[in-house]
MDTraj code that builds the backbone (N, CA, C; nanometers):
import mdtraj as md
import numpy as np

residues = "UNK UNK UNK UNK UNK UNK UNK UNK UNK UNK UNK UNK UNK UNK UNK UNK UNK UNK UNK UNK UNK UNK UNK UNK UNK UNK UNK UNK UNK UNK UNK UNK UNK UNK UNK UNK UNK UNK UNK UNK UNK UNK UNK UNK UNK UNK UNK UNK UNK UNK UNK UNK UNK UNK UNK UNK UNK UNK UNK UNK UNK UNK UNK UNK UNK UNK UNK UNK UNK UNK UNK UNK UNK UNK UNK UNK UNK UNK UNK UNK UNK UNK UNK UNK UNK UNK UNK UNK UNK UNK UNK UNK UNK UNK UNK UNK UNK UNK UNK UNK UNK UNK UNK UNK UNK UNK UNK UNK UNK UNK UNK UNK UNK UNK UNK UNK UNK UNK UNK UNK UNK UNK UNK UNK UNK UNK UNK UNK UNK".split()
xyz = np.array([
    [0.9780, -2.5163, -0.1380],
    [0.9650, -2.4767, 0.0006],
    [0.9062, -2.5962, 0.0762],
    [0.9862, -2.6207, 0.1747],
    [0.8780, -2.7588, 0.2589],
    [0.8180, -2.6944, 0.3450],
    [0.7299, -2.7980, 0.3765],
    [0.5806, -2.7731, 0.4475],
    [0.6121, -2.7156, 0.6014],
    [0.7110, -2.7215, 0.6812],
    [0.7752, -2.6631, 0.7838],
    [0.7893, -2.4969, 0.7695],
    [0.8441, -2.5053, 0.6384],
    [0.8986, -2.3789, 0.5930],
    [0.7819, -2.2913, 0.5637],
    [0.6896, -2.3294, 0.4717],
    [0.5884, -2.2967, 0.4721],
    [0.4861, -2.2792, 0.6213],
    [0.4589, -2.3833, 0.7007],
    [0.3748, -2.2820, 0.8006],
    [0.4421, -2.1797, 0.8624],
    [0.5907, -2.1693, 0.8750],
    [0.6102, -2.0696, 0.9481],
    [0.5729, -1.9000, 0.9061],
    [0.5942, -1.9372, 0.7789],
    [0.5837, -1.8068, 0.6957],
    [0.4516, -1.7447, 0.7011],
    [0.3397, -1.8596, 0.6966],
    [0.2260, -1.8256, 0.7309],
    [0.2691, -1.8220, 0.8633],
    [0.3046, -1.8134, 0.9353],
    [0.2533, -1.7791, 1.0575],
    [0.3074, -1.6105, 1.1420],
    [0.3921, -1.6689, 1.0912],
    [0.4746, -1.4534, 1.0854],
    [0.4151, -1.3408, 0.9866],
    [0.3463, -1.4317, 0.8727],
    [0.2431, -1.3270, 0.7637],
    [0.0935, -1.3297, 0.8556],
    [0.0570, -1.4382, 0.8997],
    [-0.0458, -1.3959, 1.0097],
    [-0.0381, -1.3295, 1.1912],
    [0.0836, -1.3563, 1.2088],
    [0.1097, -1.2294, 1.2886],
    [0.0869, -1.1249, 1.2658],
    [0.1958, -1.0638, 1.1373],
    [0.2106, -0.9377, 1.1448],
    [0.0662, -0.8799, 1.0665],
    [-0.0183, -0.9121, 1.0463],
    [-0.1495, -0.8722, 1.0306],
    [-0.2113, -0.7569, 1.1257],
    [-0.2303, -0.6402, 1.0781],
    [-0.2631, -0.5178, 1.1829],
    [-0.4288, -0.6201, 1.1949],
    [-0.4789, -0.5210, 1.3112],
    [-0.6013, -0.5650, 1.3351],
    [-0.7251, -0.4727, 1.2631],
    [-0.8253, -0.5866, 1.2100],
    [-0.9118, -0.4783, 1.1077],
    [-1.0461, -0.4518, 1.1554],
    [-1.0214, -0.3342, 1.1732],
    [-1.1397, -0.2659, 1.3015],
    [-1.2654, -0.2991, 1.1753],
    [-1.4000, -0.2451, 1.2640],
    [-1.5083, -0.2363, 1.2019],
    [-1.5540, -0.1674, 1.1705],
    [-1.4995, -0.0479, 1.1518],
    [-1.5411, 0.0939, 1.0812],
    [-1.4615, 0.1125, 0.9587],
    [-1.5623, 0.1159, 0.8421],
    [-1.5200, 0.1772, 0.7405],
    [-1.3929, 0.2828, 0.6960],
    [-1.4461, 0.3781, 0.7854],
    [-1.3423, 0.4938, 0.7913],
    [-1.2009, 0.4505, 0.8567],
    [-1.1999, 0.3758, 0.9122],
    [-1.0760, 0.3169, 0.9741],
    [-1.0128, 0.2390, 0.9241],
    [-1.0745, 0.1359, 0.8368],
    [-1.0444, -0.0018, 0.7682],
    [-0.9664, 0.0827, 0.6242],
    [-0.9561, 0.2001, 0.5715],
    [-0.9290, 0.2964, 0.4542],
    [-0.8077, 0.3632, 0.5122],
    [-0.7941, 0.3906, 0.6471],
    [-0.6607, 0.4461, 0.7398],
    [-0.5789, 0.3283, 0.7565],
    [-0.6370, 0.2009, 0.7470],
    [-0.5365, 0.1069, 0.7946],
    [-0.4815, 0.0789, 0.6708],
    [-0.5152, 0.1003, 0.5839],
    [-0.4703, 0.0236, 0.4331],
    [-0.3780, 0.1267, 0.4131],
    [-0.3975, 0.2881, 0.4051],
    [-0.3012, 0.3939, 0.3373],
    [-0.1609, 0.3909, 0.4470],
    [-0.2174, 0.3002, 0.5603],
    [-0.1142, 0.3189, 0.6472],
    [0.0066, 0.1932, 0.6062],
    [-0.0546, 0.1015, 0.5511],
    [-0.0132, -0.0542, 0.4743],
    [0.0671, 0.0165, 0.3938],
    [0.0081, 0.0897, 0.3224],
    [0.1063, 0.1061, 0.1970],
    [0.1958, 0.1877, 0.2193],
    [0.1507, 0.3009, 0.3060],
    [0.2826, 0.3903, 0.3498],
    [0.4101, 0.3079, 0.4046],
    [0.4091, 0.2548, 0.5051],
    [0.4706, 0.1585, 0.5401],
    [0.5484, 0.0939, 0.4646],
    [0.4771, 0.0010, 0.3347],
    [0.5613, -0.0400, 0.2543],
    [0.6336, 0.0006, 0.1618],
    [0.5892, 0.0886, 0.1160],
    [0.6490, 0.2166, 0.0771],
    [0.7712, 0.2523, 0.0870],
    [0.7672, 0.2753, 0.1918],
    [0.9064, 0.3139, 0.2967],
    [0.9692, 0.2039, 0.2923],
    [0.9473, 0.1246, 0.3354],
    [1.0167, 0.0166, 0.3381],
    [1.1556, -0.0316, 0.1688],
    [1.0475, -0.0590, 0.0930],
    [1.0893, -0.0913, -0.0460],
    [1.1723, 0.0375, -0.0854],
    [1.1762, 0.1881, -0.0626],
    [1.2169, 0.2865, -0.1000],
    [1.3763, 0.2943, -0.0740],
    [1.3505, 0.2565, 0.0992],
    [1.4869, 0.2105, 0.1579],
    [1.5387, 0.1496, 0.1024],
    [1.5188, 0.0241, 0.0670],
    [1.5802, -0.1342, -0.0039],
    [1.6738, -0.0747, -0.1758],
    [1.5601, 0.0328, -0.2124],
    [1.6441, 0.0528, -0.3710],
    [1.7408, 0.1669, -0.3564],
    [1.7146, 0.2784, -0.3030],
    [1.7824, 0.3047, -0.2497],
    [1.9104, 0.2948, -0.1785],
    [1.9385, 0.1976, -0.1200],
    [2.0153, 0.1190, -0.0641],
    [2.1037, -0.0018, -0.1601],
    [2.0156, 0.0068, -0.2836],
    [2.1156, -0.1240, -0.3899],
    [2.0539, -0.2481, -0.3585],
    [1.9539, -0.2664, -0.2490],
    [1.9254, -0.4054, -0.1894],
    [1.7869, -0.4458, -0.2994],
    [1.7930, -0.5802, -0.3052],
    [1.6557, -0.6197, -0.3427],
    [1.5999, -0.5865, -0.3020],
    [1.4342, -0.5671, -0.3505],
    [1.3059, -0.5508, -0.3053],
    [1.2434, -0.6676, -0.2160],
    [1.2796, -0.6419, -0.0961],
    [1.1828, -0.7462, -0.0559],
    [0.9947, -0.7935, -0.0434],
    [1.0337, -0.9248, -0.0807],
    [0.8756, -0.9792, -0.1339],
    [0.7333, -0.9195, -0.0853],
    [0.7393, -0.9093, 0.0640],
    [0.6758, -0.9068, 0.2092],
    [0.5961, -0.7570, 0.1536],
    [0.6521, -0.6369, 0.1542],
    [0.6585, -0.5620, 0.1536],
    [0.5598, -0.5147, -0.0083],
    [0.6196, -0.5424, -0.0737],
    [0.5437, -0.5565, -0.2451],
    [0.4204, -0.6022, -0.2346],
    [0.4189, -0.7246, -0.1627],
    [0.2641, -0.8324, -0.1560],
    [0.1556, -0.7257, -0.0600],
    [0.1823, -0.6651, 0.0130],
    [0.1218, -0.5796, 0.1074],
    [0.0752, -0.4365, 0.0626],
    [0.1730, -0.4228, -0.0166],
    [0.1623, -0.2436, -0.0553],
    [0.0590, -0.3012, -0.1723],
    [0.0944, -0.3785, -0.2841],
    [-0.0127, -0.4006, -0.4089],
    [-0.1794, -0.4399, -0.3431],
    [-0.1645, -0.5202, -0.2144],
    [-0.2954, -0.6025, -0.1955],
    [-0.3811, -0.4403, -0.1275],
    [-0.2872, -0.3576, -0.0439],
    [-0.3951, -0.2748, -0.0011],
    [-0.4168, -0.1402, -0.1176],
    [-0.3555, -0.1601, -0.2260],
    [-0.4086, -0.0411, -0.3235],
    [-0.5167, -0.0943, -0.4141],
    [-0.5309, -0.2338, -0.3945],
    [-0.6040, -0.2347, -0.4826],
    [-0.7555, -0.2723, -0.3382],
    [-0.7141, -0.3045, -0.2564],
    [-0.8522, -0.2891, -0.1490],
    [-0.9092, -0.1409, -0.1674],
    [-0.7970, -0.0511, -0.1925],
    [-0.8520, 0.1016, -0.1819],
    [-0.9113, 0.0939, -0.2873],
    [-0.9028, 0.0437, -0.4202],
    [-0.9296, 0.1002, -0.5711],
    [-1.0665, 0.0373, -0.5329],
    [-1.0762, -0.0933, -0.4891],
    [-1.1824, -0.1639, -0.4723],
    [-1.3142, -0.0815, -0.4034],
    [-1.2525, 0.0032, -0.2996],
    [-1.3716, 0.0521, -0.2134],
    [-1.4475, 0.1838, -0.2472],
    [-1.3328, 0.2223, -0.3794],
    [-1.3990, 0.3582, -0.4098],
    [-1.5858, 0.3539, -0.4688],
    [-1.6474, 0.4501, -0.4597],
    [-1.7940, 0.4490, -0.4810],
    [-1.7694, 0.5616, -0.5909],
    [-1.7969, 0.4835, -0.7424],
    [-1.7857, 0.5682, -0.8468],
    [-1.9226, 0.6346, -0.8915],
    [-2.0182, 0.5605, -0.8182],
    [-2.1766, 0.6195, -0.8222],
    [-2.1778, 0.7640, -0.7657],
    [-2.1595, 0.7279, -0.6138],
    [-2.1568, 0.8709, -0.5426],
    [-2.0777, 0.9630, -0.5175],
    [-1.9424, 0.8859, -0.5659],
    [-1.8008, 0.9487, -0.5262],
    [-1.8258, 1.0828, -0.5881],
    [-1.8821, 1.1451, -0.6717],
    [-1.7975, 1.2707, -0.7664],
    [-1.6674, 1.2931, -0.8177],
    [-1.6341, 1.3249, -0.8260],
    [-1.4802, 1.3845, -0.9124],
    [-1.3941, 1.3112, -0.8228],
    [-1.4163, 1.2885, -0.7013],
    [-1.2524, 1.2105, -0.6381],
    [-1.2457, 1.0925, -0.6323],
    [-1.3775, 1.0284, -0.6870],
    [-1.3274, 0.8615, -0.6748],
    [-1.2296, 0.7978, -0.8230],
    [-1.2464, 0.8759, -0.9251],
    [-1.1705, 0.8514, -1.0251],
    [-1.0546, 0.9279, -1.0334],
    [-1.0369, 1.0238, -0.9463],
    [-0.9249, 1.0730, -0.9162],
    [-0.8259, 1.0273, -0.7991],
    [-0.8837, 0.9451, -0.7382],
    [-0.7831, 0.8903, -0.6574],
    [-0.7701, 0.7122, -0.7212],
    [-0.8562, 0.6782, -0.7888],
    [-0.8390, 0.5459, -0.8804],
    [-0.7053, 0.5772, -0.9431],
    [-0.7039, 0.7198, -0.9570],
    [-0.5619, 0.7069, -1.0686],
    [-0.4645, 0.7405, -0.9552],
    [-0.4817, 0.7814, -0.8405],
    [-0.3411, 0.8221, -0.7888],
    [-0.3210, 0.6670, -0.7406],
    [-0.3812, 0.5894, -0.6699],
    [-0.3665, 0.4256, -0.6299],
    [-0.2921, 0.3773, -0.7865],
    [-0.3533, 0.3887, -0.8876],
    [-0.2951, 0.3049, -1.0239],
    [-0.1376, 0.3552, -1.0600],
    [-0.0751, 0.4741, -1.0072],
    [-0.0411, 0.4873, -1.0628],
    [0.0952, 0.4473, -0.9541],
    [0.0462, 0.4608, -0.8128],
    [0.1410, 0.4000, -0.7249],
    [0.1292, 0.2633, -0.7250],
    [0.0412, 0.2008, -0.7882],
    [0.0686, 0.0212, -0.8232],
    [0.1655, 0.0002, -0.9291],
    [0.1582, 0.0819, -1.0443],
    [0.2589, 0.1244, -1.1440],
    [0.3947, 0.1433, -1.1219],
    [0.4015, 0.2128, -1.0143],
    [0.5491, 0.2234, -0.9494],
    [0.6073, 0.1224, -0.8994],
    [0.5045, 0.0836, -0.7978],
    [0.5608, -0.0302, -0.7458],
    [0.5589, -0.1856, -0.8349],
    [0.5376, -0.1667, -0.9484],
    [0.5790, -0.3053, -1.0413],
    [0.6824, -0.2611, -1.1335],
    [0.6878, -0.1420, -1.1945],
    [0.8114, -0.1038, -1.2171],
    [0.9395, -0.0861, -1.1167],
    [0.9202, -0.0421, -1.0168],
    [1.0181, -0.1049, -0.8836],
    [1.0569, -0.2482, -0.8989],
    [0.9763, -0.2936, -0.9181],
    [1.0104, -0.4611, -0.8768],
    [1.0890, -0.5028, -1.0354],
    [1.0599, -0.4419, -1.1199],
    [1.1084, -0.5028, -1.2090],
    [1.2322, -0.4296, -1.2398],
    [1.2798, -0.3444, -1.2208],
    [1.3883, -0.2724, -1.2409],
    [1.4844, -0.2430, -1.1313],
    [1.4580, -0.2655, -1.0178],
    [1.5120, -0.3418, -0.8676],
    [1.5485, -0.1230, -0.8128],
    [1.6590, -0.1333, -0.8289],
    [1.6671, 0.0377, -0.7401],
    [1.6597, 0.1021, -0.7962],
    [1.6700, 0.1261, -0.9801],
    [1.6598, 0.2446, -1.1101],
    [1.5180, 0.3015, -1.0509],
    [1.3840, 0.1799, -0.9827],
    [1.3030, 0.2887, -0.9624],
    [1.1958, 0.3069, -0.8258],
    [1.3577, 0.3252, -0.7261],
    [1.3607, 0.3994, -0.6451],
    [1.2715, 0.5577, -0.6165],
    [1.3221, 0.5880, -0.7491],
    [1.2771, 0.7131, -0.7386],
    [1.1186, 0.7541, -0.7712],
    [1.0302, 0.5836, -0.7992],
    [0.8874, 0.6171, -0.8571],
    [0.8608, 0.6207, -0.7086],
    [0.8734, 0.5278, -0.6403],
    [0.8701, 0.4407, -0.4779],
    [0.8438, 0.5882, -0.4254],
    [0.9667, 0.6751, -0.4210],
    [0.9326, 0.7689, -0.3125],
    [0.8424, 0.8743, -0.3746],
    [0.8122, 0.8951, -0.5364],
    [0.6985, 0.9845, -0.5395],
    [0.5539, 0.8879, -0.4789],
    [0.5123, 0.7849, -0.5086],
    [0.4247, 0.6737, -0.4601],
    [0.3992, 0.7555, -0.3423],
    [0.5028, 0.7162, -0.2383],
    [0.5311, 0.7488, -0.1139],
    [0.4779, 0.8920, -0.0379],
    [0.4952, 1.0027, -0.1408],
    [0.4648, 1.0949, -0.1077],
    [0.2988, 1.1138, -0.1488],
    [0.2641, 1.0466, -0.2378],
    [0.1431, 1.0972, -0.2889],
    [0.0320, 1.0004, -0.1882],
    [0.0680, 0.8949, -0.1490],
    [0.0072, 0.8435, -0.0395],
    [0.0001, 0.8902, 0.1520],
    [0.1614, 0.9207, 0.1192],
    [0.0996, 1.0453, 0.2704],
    [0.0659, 1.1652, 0.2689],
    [0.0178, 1.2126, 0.1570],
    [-0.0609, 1.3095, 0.1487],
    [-0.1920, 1.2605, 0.1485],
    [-0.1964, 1.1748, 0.1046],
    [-0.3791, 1.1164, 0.1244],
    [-0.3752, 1.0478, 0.2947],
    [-0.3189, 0.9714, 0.3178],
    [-0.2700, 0.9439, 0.4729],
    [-0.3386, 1.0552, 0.5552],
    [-0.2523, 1.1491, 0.5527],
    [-0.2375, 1.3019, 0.6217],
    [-0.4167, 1.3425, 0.5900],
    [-0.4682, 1.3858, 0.4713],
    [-0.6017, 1.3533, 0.4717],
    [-0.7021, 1.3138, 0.5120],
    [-0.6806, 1.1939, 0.5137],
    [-0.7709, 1.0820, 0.5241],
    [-0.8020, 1.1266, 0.6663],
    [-0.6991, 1.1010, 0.7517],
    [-0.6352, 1.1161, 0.8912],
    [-0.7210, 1.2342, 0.9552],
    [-0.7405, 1.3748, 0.9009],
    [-0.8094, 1.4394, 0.9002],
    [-0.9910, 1.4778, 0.8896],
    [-1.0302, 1.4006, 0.8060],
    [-1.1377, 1.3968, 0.7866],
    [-1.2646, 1.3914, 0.8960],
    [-1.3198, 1.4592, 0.9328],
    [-1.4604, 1.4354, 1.0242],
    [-1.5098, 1.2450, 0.9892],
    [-1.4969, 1.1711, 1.0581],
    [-1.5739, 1.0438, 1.0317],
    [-1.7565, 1.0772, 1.0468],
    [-1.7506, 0.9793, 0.9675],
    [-1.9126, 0.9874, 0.9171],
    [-2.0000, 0.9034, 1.0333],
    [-2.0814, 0.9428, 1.0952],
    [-2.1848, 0.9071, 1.1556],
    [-2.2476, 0.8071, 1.1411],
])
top = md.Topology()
chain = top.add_chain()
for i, resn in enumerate(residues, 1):
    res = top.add_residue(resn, chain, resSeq=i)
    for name in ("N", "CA", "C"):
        top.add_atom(name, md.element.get_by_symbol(name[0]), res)
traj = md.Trajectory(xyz[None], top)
């Protein structure tokens, strides 16, 4: 890749950068919203017979594991290791996606669903004071 080629890419990957508020509770909506997004995106693509595009993979993996990252296994109770596994298991999908190109399509859209159900959730929740 030459160096032309390269800043541009950075520069459309730093565009499309949502903006990352300063609330906790928000910064956890913006990520499930990352992955939903990509989600969709990649679901379309196998679906469709098309490659997986890169963009999309790099985004959905970086914000599941920001989520896995933020869980509090001290205070969490029962749902921080329970949603460790629903994030692991939609990172799972999505590398078996990538490696098997549209055969797994069909992990993508359970992923998909099990994240806008936490989405839908999340979305819901009273924010904390």
């Amino acid at each position: 890749m030459s160096l032309q080629l390269a800043r541009q890419s950075y520069r459309r990957a730093e565009s499309a950068d949502p903006q990352v508020p300063d609330d906790p509770h928000a910064v956890i909506g913006v990520a499930l919203t990352e992955v939903l997004g990509a989600l969709e995106r990649l679901s379309l693509a196998a679906e469709a017979g098309r490659a997986l595009p890169a963009g999309p993979m790099t985004r959905a993996l970086s914000a599941l594991y920001l989520l896995q990252g933020s869980l509090d296994f001290d205070n969490g109770g029962e749902i921080a290791p329970a949603l460790f596994q629903v994030y692991e298991h939609c990172r799972l999908q999505l590398i078996d996606a990538f490696q098997n190109g549209a055969a797994g399509g069909a992990g993508l859209r359970q992923a998909h669903g099990f994240i806008a159900t936490l989405r839908e959730a999340w979305g819901q929740m009273p924010r904390p004071v």
